[in-house]
N, C-alpha and C positions, 0 to 999 in steps of 0.2 A: 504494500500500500504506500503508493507516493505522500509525501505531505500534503500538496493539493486536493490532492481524491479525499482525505481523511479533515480538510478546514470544510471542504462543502458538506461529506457528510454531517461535520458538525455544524455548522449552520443550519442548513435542514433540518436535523434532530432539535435544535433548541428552538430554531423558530416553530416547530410545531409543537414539542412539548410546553411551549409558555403558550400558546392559542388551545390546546386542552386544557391547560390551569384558566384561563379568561372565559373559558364556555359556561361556566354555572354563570358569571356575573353576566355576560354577553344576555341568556336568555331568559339574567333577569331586567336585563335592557340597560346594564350600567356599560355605560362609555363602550358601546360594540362599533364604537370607528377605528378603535385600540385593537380589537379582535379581528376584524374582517381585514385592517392590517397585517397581523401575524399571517392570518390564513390564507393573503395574498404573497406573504413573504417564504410562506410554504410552498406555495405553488412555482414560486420563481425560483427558489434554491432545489425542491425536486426536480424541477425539468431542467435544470444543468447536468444532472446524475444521468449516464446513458441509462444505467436501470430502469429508470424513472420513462424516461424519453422516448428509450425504444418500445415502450410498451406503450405510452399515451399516443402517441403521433400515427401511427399503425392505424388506432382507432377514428383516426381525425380525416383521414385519407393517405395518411404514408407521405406530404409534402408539406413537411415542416411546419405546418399551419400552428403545432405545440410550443412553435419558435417567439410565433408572431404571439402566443397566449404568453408567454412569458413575457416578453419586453411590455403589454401592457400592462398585465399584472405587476412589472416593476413600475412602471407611472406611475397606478393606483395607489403601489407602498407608497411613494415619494409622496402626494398631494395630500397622503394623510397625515404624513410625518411631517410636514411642513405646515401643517396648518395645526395640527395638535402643539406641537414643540413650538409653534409661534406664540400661542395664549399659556401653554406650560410654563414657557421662560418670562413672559410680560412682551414681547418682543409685535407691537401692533404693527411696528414698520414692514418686518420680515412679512406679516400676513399680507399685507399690503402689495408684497414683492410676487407674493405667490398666486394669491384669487383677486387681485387687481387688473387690470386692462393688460398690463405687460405678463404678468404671469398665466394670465390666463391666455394670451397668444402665443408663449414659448410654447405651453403644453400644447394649446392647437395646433402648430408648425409642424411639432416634432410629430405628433400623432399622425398625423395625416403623411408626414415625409416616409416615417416608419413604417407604415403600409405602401405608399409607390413605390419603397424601390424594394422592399418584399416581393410586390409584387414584379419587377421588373427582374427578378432574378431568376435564372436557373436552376431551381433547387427541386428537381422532381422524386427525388427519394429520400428517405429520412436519414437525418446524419446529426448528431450531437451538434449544440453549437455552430453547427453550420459548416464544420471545419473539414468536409471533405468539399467544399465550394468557399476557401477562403482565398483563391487566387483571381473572383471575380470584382472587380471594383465597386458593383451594387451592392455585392454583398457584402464587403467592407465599409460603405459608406452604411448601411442600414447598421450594423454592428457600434458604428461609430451614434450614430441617431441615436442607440439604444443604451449608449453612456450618457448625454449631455442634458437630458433634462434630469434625471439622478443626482449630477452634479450641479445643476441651474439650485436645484430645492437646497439640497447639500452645504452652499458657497452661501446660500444666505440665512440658514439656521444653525452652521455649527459655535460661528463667533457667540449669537445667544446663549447656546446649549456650554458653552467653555466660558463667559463669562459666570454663567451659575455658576460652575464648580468651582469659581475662586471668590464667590458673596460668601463671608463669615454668618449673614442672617440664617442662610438655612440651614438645616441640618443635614449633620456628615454624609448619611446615606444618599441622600438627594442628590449634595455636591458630588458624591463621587459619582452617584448615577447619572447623573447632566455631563461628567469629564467623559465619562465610558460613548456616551450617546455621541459627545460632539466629536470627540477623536474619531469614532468608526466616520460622523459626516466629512471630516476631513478629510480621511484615506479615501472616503470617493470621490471626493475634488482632486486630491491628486495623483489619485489610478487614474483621473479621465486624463490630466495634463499629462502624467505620462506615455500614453498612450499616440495620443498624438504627437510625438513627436521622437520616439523611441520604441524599438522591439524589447521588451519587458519578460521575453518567454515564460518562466510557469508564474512570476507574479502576477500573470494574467488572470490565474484562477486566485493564488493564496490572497494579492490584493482584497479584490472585491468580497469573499465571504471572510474573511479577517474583518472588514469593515458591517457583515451584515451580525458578524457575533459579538462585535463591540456595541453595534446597536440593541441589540438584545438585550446585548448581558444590563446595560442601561437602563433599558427599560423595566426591568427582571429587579432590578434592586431599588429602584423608584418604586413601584409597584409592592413590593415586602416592606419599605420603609411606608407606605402607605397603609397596609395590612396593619403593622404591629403599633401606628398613628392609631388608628382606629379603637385599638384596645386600652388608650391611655387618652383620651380626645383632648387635642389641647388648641382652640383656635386663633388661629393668628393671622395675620396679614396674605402670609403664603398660604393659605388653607385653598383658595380657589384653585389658583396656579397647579398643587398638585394634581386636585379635582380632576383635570386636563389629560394626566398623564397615569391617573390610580389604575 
């Protein structure tokens, strides 16, 4: 088992073991934008696993169609975690950046980019990642597509989420959970920069789920420091803020 094979497994595994932990509260209707997250975050780190891949695509028609679920399913992660982490952190501007005229055109562009040159590509039998069609320029540029709005949400929530974790008002759990959150969003601002502009061979894979298991684990300890909050109620100014991200 390479180290790559064994980061995405684990991404996988925790993004979907914390979206089992979030299903009692999800259907009892608390904060299920947090959960339909994870559950999108599962689906994005399964369909990178050939495992995963070769068995879902087959059922879709056998042409990558599992590709194109993936890349949106990672949007959907993004516009949640950018609008949740916006009112988590206080950060009105970041929301602003995101379901505003301008953010909400980034994600139009890209969406819409993301499927023409899907569809412009030759990819008529199923192949992981796309990597037995990685010599065609469509498919490079879609690939590229399917970095840049990740890193659009990314670049303008992780400075809030890293300004938390160095506020003395909250507490330790939080701050460390806001560090873990904004560092994974930084690692995917800078897996996109280096991508473009550099061959990066297996941080291709360790990057990107290194960053989906620092977002997790984030969320994982915001979320138990919210639990064991609960058990001791003590309300204070950040009482909302967490509310955001329980």
């Amino acid at each position: 088992m390479t180290a790559g094979f064994a980061i995405q497994v684990s991404a996988f595994a925790l993004s979907s073991l914390f979206a089992l932990f979030r299903l009692p509260d999800a259907v009892r209707g608390r904060n299920r934008s947090i959960f339909f997250c994870l559950v999108l975050m599962a689906v994005s780190t399964g369909l990178s696993l050939s495992v995963i891949y070769e068995f879902i695509d087959p059922l879709m028609g056998g042409m990558n169609l599992a590709n194109l679920l993936l890349r949106y399913a990672l949007y959907g992660v993004f516009v949640i975690l950018g609008v949740r982490g916006a009112a988590a952190f206080g950060a009105e501007w970041a929301r602003r950046w995101i379901t505003g005229p301008i953010g909400l055109a980034v994600l139009g562009v890209i969406a819409v980019l993301t499927a023409g040159f899907f569809a412009a590509s030759d990819i008529p039998a199923t192949s992981t990642g796309l990597l037995d069609y990685s010599d065609q320029v469509t498919v490079e540029v879609y690939g590229m597509l399917g970095r840049l709005y990740p890193a659009y949400v990314a670049a303008v929530i992780c400075a809030p989420a890293l300004a938390a974790s160095r506020n003395a008002s909250y507490r330790m759990p939080h701050r460390l959970g806001s560090g873990l959150f904004g560092a994974g969003l930084a690692l995917v601002v800078l897996f996109t920069v280096l991508t473009m502009v550099a061959d990066i061979g297996a941080f291709m894979v360790i990057m990107p789920f290194s960053a989906v298991i620092l977002v997790v684990s984030g969320l994982v300890i915001m979320w138990i420091s919210h639990r064991l909050r609960l058990k001791r109620p003590q309300r204070s100014a950040l009482t909302e803020r967490y509310e955001n991200v329980k």
